[in-house]
C-alpha positions as CSV (number, residue, x, y, z in Angstrom):
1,X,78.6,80.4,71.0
2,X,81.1,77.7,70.1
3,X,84.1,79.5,71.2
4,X,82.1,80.7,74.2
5,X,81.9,77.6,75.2
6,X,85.7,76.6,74.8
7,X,86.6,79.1,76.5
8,X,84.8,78.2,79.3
9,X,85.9,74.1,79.4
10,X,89.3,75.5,79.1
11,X,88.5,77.9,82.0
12,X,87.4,75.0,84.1
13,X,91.1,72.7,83.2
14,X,93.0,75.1,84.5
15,X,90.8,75.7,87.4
16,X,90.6,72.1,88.2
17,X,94.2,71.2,87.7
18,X,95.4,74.6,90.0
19,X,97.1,73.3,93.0
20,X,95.0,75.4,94.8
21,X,91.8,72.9,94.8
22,X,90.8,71.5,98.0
23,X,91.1,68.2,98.9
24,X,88.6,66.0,101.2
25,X,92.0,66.1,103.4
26,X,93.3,69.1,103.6
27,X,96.6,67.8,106.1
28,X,97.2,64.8,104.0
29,X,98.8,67.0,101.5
30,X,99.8,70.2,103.2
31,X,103.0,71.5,105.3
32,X,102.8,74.1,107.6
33,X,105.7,76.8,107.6
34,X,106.0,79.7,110.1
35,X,108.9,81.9,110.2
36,X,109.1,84.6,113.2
37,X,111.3,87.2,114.1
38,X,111.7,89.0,117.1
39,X,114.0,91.5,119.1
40,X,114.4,92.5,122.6
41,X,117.0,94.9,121.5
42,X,119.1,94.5,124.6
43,X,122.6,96.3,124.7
44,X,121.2,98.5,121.0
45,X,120.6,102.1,121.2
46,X,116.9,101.5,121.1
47,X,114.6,101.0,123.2
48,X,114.0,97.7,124.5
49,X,111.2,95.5,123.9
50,X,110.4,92.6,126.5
51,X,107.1,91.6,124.6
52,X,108.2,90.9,121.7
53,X,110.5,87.7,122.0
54,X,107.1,86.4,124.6
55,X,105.3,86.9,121.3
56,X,107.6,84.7,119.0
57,X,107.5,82.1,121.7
58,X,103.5,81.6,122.2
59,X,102.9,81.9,118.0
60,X,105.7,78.9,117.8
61,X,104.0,76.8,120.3
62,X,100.4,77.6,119.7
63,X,101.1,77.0,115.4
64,X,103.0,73.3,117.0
65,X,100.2,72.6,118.3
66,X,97.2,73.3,116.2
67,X,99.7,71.5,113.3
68,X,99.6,68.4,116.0
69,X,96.0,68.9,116.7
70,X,95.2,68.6,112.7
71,X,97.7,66.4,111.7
72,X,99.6,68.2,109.3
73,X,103.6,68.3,108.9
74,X,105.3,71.5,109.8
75,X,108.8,73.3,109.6
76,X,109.2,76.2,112.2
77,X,112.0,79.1,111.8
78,X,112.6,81.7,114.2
79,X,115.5,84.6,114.2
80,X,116.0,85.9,117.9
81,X,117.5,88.5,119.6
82,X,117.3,87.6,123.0
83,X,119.7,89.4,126.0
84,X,122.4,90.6,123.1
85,X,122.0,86.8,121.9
86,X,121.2,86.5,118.3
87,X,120.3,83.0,116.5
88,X,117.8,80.8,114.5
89,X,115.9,77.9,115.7
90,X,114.4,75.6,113.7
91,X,112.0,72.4,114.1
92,X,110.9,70.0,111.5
93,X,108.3,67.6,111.8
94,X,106.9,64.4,109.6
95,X,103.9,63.3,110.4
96,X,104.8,60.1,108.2
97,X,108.1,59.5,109.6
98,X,106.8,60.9,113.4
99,X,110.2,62.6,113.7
100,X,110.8,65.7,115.3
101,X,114.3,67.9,114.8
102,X,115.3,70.4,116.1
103,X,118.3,72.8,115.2
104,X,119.6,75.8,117.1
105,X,123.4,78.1,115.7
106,X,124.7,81.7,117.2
107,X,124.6,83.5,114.5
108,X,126.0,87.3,114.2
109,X,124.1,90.8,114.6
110,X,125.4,92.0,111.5
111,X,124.1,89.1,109.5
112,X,120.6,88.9,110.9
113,X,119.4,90.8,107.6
114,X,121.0,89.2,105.2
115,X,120.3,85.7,106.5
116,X,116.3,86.4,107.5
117,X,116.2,87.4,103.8
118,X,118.2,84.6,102.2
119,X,116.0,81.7,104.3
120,X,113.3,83.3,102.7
121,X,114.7,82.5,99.1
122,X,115.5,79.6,100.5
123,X,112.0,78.1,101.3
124,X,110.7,79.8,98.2
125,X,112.6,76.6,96.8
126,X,110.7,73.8,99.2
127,X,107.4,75.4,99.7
128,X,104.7,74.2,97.4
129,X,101.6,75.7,96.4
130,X,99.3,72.7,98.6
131,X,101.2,74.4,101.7
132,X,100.9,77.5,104.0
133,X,103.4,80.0,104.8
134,X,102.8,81.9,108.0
135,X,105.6,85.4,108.7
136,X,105.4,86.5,112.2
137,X,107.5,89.6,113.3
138,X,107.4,91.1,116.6
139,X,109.5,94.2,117.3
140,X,110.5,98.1,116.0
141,X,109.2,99.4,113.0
142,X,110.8,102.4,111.2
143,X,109.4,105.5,111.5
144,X,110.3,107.2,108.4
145,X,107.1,109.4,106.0
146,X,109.3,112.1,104.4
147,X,109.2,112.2,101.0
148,X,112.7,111.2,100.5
149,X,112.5,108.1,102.7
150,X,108.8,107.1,103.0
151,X,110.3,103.8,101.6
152,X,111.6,103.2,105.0
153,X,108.0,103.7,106.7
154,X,107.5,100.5,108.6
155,X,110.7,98.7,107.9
156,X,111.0,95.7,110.4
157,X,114.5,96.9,112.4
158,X,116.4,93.8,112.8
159,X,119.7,95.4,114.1
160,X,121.2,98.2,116.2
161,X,120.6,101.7,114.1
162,X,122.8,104.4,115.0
163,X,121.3,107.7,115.5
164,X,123.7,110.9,114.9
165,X,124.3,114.1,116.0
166,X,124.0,115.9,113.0
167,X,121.7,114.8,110.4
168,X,119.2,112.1,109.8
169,X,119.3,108.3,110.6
170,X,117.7,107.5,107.4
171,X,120.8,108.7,105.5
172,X,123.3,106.6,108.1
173,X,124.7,103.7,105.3
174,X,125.7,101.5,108.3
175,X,121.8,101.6,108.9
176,X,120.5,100.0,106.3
177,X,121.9,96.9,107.3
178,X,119.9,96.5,110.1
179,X,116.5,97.6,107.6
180,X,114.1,94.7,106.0
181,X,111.5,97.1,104.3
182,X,108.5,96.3,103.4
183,X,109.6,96.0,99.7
184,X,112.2,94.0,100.2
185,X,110.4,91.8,102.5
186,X,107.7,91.1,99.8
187,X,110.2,91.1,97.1
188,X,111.4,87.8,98.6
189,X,107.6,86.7,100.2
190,X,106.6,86.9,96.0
191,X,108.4,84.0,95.2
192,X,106.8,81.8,97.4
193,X,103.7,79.7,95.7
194,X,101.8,79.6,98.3
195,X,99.3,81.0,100.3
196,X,101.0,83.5,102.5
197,X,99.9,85.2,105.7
198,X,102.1,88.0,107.1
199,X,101.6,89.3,110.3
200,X,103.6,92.6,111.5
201,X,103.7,93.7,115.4
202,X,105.4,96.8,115.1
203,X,105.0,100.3,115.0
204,X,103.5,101.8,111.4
205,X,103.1,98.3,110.1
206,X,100.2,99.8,108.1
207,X,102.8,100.4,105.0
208,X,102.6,96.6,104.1
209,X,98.9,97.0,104.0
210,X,98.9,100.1,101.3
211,X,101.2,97.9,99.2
212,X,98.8,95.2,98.7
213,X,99.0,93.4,95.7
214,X,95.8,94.4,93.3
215,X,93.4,92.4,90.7
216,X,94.9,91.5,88.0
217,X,92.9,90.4,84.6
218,X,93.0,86.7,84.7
219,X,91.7,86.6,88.5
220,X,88.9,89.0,87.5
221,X,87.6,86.3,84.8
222,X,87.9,83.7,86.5
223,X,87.0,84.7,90.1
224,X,84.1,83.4,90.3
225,X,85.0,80.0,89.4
226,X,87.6,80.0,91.9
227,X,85.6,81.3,94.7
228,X,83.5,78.2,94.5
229,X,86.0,75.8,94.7
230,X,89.7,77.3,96.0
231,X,91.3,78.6,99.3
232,X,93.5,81.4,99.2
233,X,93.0,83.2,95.2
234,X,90.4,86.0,95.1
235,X,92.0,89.0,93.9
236,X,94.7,89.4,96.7
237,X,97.7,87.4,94.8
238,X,97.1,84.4,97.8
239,X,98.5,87.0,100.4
240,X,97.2,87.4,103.7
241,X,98.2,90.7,105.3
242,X,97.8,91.9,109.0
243,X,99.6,94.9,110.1
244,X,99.2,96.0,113.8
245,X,98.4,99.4,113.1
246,X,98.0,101.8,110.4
247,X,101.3,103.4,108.2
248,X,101.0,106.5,110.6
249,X,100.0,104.8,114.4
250,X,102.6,103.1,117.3
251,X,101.9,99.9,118.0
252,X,101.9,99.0,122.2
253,X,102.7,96.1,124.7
254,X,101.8,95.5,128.3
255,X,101.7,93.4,130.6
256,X,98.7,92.9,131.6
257,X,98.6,89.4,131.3
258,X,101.3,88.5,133.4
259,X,104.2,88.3,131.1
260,X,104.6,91.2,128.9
261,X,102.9,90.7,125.1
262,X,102.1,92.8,122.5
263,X,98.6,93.9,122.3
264,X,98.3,92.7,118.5
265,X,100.0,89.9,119.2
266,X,98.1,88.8,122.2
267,X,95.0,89.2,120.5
268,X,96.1,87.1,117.4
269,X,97.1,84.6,119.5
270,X,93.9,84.5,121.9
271,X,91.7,84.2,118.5
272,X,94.2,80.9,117.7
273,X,93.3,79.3,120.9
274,X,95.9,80.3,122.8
275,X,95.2,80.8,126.5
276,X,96.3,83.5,128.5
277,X,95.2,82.7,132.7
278,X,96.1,84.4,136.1
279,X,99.8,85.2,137.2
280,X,101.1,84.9,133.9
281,X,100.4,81.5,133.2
282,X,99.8,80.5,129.2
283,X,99.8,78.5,127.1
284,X,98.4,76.8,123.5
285,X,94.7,75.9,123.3
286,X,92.1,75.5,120.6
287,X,89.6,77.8,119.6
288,X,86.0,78.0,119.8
289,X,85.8,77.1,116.1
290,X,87.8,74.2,114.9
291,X,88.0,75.8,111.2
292,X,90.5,79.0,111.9
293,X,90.5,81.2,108.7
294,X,92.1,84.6,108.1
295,X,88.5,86.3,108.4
296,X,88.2,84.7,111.8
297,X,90.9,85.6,113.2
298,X,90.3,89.3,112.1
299,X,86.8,89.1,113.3
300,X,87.8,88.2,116.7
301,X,90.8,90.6,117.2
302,X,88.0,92.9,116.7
303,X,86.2,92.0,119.8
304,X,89.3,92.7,121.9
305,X,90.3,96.4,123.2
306,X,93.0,96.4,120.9
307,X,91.3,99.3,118.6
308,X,91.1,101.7,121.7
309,X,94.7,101.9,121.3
310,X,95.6,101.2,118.0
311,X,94.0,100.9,114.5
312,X,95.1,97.0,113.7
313,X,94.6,96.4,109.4
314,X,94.0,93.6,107.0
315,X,94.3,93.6,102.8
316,X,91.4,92.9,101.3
317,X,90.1,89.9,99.3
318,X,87.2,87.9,98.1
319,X,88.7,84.0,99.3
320,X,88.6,83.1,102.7
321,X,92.1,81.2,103.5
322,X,91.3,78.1,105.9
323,X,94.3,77.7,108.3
324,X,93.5,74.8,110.1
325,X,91.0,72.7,110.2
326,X,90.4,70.3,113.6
């Protein structure tokens, strides 16, 4: 009984000293990050994509504003490819300082890979486990389920990919430049301690989803002291996965809103608050519930008629992760 008991006060240290515990606020302590990436794949051998770089824009202003709305400091990183135009963008803001900076560089098609996947490393170094890390990517996925390359299966395509005569693209070297899969992509997102939410808007997306990290033993014991008192643990290694539609569906865009979105996007968005009114006018807005949680925002995409089209997925978990709280 004795070492029953030990167990369980030194259960309860570790618990209470995880930076995971919620405070009364949660903005006085927390930095919002969101990275995006999207493509219009202009002058590329692949089809272009006029949604996609609408998509990046709304998440960036409609995650600046719910930050504003809630008070919370926030960076904001985007990689572009806009008209044959590639660069990253970035904003900072301190709420204590009440600065706002923004940065903009050209940067190379060659080197959009390599740099996405470096700034990733990169924040892994600032981001601390009070904040939130937020991955938005709107463009092709790879369509790749052989058994020799089901690796590739919903790789985000960040570059041109040449397609030969003779042969497969898969096996093109020169390709795999212009290739994040999903492996690599979480290789890098694993080193970031915090709660991360990854949202994919591309075609067979769905392979992040089946590579979901599991359970392991020391969330199963103390799971149910976590679940009284954390965001973001719960069996899902604090990640947050939505994929626009499953490892073996197409993911759409229209424009049925005026300007040209994709359909997961579009419904993400709309469950943030963002507004979408006549003749293509949009623009940030808050939502119906002023606590926004990954279970929300699934709940509501499936009130849209996103699903008649495509089959959007989440990972599971046990923790609800609150995103913003105004």
């Amino acid at each position: 009984m004795k070492r029953a008991w030990t167990f369980l006060a030194i259960a309860i240290l570790v618990v209470m000293s995880s930076c995971e515990l919620m405070t009364e606020d949660p903005a006085a302590d927390k930095r919002m990050y969101l990275m995006t990436v999207a493509l219009d794949y202009e002058d590329t051998s692949m089809n272009a994509l006029h949604g996609a770089v609408n998509d990046q824009d709304a998440m960036e202003r409609q995650i600046e504003f719910l930050c504003t709305e809630e008070g919370c400091d926030y960076t904001i990183i985007s990689f572009s490819a806009r008209g044959g135009r590639y660069s990253r963008h970035e904003v900072v803001y301190s709420r204590r300082s009440g600065e706002r900076i923004e940065y903009h560089e050209d940067i190379p098609r060659t080197a959009m890979k390599d740099m996405i996947l470096a700034e990733l490393t990169s924040l892994s170094a600032d981001i601390t486990c009070k904040d939130i890390f937020m991955f938005h990517y709107a463009g092709h996925g790879a369509d790749s389920s052989g058994d020799d390359d089901r690796h590739l299966n919903g790789a985000l395509v960040v570059g041109d990919i040449v397609f030969p005569e003779i042969g497969s693209w898969q096996k093109e070297e020169a390709n795999q430049s212009s290739l994040i899969t999903i492996a690599e992509l979480k290789m890098r997102l694993a080193y970031i301690d915090a709660p991360r939410v990854v949202m994919l808007d591309s075609c067979y997306s769905g392979s992040l989803i089946g590579q979901s990290v599991g359970i392991d033993r020391v969330g199963d014991i103390l799971s149910s002291i976590r679940s009284m008192m954390y965001r973001g643990s719960g069996g899902n290694g604090r990640y947050y996965l939505f994929s626009a539609c499953r490892d073996d569906e197409v993911s759409y865009e229209d424009s049925d809103r005026g300007q040209r979105h994709g359909f997961f996007s579009a419904a993400l968005l709309e469950a943030l608050g963002y507004r979408f009114y006549d003749d293509g006018i949009e623009g940030p807005g808050l939502p119906d519930d002023p606590t926004i949680t990954t279970s929300m925002l699934y709940e509501r995409m499936r009130d849209e008629g996103l699903w008649e089209y495509q089959s959007p997925q989440m990972n599971p978990y046990h923790v609800d992760l609150v995103l913003f709280t105004l």
